[in-house]
ZAMARGU-4260 file (C-alpha; in steps of 0.2 Angstrom, whole numbers, plus 5000, padded with zeros to 4 digits):
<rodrens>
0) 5662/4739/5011 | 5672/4753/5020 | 5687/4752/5008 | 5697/4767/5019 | 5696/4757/5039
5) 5708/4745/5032 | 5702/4731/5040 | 5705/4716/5028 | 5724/4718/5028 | 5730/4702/5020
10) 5713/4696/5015 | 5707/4693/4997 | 5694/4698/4988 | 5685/4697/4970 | 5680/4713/4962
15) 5675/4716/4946 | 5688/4729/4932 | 5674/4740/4931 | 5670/4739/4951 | 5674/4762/4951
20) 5661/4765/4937 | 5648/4750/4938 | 5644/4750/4956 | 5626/4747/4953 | 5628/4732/4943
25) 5627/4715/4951 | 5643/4702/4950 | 5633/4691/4939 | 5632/4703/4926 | 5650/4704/4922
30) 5659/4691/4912 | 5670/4679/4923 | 5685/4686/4914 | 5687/4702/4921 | 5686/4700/4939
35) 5702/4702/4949 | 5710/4697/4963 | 5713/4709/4971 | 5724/4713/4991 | 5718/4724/5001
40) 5733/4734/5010 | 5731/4746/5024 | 5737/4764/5022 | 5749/4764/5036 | 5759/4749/5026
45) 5766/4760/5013 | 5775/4773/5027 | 5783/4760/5037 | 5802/4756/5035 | 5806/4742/5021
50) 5815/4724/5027 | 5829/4717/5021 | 5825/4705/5012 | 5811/4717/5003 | 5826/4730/5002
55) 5838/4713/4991 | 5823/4710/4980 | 5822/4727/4976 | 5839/4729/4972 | 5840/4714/4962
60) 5825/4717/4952 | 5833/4733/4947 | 5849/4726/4944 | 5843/4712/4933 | 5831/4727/4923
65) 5847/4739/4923 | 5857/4725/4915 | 5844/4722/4902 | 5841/4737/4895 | 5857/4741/4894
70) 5861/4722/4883 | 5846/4727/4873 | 5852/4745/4871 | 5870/4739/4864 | 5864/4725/4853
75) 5852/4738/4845 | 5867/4751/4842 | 5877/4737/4835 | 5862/4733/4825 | 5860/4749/4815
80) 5882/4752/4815 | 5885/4745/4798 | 5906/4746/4803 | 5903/4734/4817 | 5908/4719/4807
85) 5925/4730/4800 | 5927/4735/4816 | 5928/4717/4824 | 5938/4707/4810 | 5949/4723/4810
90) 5954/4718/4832 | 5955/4700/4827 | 5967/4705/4813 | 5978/4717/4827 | 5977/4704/4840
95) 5985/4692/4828 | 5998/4703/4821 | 6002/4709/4840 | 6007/4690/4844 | 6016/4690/4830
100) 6028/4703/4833 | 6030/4697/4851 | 6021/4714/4859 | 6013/4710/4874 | 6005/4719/4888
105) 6001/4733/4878 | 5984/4741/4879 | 5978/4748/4865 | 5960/4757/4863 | 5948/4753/4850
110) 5956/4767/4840 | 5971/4760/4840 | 5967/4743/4837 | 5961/4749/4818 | 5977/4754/4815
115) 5984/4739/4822 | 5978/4728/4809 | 5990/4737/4794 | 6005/4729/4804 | 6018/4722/4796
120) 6030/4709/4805 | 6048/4713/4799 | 6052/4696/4803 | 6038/4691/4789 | 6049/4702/4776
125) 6059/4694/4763 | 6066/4711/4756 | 6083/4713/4758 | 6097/4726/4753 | 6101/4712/4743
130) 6088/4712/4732 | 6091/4732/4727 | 6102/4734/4714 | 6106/4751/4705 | 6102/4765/4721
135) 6119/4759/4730 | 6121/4778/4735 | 6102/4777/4742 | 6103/4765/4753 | 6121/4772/4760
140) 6113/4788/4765 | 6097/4778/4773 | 6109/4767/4782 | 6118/4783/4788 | 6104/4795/4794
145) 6089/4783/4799 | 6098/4766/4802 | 6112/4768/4809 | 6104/4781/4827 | 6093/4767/4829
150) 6102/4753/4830 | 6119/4764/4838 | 6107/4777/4848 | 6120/4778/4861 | 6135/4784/4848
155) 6123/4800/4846 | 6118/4804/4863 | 6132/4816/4865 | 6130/4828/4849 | 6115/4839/4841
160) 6127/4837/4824 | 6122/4818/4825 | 6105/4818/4831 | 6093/4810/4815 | 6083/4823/4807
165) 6070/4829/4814 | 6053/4838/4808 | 6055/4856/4807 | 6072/4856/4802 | 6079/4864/4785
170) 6089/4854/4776 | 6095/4849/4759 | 6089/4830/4748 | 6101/4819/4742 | 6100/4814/4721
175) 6108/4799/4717 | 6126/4807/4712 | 6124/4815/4729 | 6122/4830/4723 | 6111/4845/4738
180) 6097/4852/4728 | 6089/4867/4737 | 6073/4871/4727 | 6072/4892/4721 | 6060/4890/4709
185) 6065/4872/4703 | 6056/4855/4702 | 6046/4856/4718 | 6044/4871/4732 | 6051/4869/4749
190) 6047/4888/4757 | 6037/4886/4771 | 6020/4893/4769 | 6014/4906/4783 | 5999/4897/4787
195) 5991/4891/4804 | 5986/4874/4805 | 5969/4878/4808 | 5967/4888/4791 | 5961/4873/4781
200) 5948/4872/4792 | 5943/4869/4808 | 5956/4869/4825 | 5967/4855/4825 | 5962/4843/4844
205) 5973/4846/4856 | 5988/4830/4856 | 5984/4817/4871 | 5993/4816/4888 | 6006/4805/4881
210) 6009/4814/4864 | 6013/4830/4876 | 6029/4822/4883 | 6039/4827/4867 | 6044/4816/4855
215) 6056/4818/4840 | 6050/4811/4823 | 6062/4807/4807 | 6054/4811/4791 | 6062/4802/4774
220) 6050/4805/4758 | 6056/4794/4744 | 6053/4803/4726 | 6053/4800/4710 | 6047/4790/4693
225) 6035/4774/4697 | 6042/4759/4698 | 6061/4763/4703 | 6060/4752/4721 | 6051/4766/4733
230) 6042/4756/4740 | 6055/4742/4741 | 6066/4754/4751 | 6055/4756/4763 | 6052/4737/4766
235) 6069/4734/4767 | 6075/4749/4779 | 6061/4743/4793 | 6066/4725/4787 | 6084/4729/4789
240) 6083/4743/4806 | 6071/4730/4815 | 6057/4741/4816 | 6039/4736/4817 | 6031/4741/4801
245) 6014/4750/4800 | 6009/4753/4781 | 5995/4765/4783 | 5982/4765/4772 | 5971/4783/4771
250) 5957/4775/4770 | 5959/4770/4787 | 5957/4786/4793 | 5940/4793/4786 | 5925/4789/4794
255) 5908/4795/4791 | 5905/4800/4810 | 5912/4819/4815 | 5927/4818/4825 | 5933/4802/4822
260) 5944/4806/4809 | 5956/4814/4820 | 5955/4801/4834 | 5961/4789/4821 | 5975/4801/4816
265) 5980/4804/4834 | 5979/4784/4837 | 5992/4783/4823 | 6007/4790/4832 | 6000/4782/4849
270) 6002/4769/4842 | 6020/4769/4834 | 6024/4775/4852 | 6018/4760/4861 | 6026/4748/4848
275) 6044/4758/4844 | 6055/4758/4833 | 6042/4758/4820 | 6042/4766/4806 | 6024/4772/4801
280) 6025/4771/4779 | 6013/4780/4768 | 6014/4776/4750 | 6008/4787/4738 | 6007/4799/4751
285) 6002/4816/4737 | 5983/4807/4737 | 5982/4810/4757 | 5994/4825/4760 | 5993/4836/4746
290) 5993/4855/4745 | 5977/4863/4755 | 5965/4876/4747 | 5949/4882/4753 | 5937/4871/4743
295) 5942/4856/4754 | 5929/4848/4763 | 5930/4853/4783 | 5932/4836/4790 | 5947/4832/4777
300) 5956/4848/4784 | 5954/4844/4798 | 5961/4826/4800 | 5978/4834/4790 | 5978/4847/4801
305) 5978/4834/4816 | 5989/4823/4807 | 6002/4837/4805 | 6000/4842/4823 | 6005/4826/4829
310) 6018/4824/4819 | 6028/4841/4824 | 6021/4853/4835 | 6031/4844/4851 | 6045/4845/4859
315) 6061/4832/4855 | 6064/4817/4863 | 6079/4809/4856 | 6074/4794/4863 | 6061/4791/4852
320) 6061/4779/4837 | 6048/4784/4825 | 6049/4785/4807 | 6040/4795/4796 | 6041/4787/4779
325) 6033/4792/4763 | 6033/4787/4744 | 6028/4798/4730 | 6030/4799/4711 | 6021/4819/4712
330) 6031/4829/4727 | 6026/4846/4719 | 6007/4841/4724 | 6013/4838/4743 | 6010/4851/4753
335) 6024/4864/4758 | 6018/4862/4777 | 6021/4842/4774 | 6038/4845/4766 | 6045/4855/4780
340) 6042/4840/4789 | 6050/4828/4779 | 6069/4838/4780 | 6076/4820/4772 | 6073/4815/4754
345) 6080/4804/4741 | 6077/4806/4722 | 6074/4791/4715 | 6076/4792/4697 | 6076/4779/4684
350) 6089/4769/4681 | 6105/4774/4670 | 6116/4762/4660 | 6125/4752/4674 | 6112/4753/4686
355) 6099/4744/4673 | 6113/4731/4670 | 6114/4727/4689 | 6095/4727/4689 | 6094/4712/4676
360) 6110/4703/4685 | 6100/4704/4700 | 6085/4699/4691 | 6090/4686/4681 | 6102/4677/4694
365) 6093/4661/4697 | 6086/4659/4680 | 6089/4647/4669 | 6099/4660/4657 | 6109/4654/4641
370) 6129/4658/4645 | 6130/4669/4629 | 6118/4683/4633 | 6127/4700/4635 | 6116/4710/4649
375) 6126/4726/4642 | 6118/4726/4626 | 6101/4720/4635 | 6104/4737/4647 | 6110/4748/4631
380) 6094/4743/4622 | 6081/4748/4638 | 6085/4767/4641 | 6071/4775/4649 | 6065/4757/4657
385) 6062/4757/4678 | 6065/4741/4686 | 6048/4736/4685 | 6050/4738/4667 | 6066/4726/4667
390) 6056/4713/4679 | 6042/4713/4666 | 6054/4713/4649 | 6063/4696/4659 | 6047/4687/4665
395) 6041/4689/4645 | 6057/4683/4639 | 6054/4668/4648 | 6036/4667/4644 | 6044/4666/4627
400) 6052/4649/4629 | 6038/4643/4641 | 6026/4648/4625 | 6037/4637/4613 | 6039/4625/4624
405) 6019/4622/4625 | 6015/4624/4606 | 6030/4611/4600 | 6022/4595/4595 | 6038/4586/4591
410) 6041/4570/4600 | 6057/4574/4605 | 6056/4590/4614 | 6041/4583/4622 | 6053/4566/4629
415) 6065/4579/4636 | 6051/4588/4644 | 6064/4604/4648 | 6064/4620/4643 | 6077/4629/4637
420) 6087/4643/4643 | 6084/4663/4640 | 6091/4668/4626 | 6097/4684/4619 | 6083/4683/4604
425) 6072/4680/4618 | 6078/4697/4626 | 6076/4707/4612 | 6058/4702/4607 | 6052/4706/4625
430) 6060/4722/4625 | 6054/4727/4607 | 6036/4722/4615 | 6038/4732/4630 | 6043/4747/4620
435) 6027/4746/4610 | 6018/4745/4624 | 6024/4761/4631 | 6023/4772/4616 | 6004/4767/4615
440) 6003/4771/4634 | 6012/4787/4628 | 6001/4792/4613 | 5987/4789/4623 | 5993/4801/4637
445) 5994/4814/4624 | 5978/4813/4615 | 5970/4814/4632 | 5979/4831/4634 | 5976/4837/4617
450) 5958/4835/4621 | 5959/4843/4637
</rodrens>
């Protein structure tokens, strides 16, 4: 056989695997197995043009290999990603919030869609003005410098004076007797530290296309004792100013990958841009913002830095609706950086003597309340109590009554099968419990620092 004439183009023929190397042996030696078949081509095949229809099979066989690895490629890395799961129930959660709040035709990247899933819909808020009692001054100044340009934007067009406070701007915080109190050494520092924001570590990313525009950002920091309604403030204002509602949580924005802490940062305020108003709240805001030292870890220096770049290191936009809102119970562990940015801040102390007596009226106004109980002695006899101390003195008063109820084994007051009203007995006990129960936590306190 000439194998190089190419003279059996298109014609079969049997030959053994090891036809090269066994030459010399005879077909029948070989096991039937390992013979092929085998089609001879002639050279001059392979150099002419291809056909059509061989050129569409080629190109579908590649498409169809093309598409299969890269199916096999992405379920393998969605394999090993042990977030994937987080990640999708997190875009269900957004997508269900978004048609909630009536958004639509908004696209938002994957980013953005993780921070979607801590909206809150206003509309789903059952917190009221109404239902503060005791920071009347509070909530007068909120209505006035955060409220009030939203909902009457057009009434300050016209002025600087009037524009809301912005980040960057010096500017005094509001006690409850209204009172300006400009830090010299006080309660809390507000000089502004000279330091870059790339000096905790790393260089802040440079804002997106859309952050660049200029924006104006209004920062309120609600301070004070635990307890006192900060956080019920801040429900109230979004609930009452219309405003969508995004109660970030810091966990959201660390993840284990470099990089993709500050694109979760910068999806934050992309975010509150594409849904605006909004108001983006941070509670407890000291654990994620706090003063900056050397010993933090790069990539957390880094997400604050990008965080605070965001947040003011544009231009101003009035037309911009995005709040800033913050609660705290430790503003001296903010840092100074963050409380430049935050030029509007209410103390929220605890409550004095008439504010405690309009907390328990407002408390205790659809209970079933005996006639002769006299809330000023109930106020006089809580000093020192914050209204989540009132709420949990009531609810064991009327445990009380619920308690006797259950353990009476008389016919009669089981035939009546009522409870009776709060009374002023009942008051007294709970509040004798509740102040047991704070020196303990007190004396606990202090034998942890005497052991320090």
């Amino acid at each position: 056989m000439q194998l190089n004439e190419g003279k059996w183009i298109g014609e079969e023929y049997n030959f053994p695997c090891q036809f090269l190397r066994l030459l010399s042996l005879s077909p029948e030696t070989l096991e039937p197995t390992r013979w092929l078949t085998v089609k001879m081509v002639h050279a001059e095949a392979f150099s002419r043009p291809l056909s059509r229809n061989e050129v569409v099979g080629l190109i579908f066989r590649l498409t169809i290999f093309g598409a299969v690895t890269y199916f096999t490629i992405k379920w393998m890395v969605d394999a090993i990603d042990p977030t994937r799961k987080q990640k999708v129930e997190a875009q269900k959660q957004a997508e269900k919030l978004m048609k909630q709040i009536g958004v639509k035709n908004v696209k938002l990247s994957e980013y953005e869609m993780s921070i979607a899933a801590h909206l809150v819909d206003p509309l789903n808020m059952h917190v009221t003005w109404s239902d503060i009692a005791g920071l009347d001054d509070v909530i007068t100044d909120l209505k006035d410098t955060v409220i009030l340009p939203i909902k009457k934007k057009h009434l300050f067009e016209n002025s600087r004076l009037l524009q809301p406070p912005k980040a960057g701007e010096r500017s005094y915080s509001y006690t409850l007797d209204r009172r300006p109190v400009l830090s010299s050494g006080g309660k809390f520092v507000l000089f502004d530290r000279a330091r870059s924001f790339g000096a905790g570590g790393g260089r802040p990313l440079r804002p997106s296309a859309q952050l660049r525009e200029g924006r104006i950002w209004i920062g309120v920091l609600l301070y004070g004792p635990p307890g006192c309604g900060k956080t019920l403030i801040a429900k109230a204002t979004a609930k009452e100013a219309g405003c969508r509602f995004i109660n970030l949580q810091p966990s959201t924005l660390t993840d284990k990958w470099y990089g993709e802490s500050q694109k979760l940062a910068a999806a934050v305020f992309s975010l509150a841009i594409k849904l605006q108003p909004s108001i983006i709240f941070i509670d407890e805001i000291d654990s994620f913002l706090r003063n900056r030292s050397s010993s933090d870890h790069e990539a957390t220096a880094m997400m604050k830095a990008q965080f605070m770049s965001l947040w003011d290191g544009l231009d101003t936009d009035h037309s911009c609706q995005v709040i800033v809102m913050g609660a705290t119970n430790r503003p001296q562990d903010l840092d100074s950086a963050i409380m430049r940015r935050m030029p509007t801040r209410f103390h929220i102390n605890q409550p004095a003597l008439k504010q405690r007596e309009a907390i328990l009226k407002l408390i205790l106004k659809n209970e079933n309340v005996d006639r002769h109980v006299d809330l000023l002695e109930v106020a006089q006899e809580t000093d020192g109590f914050s209204g989540s101390d009132l709420k949990e003195m009531c609810r064991d008063a009327a445990l009380l009554c619920v308690r006797e109820y259950v353990n009476s084994t008389s016919e009669e007051s089981h035939d009546e099968d009522e409870i009776r009203p709060v009374q002023q007995q009942d008051l007294h006990r709970a509040i004798e419990k509740m102040k047991k129960s704070k020196d303990a936590a007190f004396q606990n306190v202090l034998t942890h620092v005497c052991l320090d």
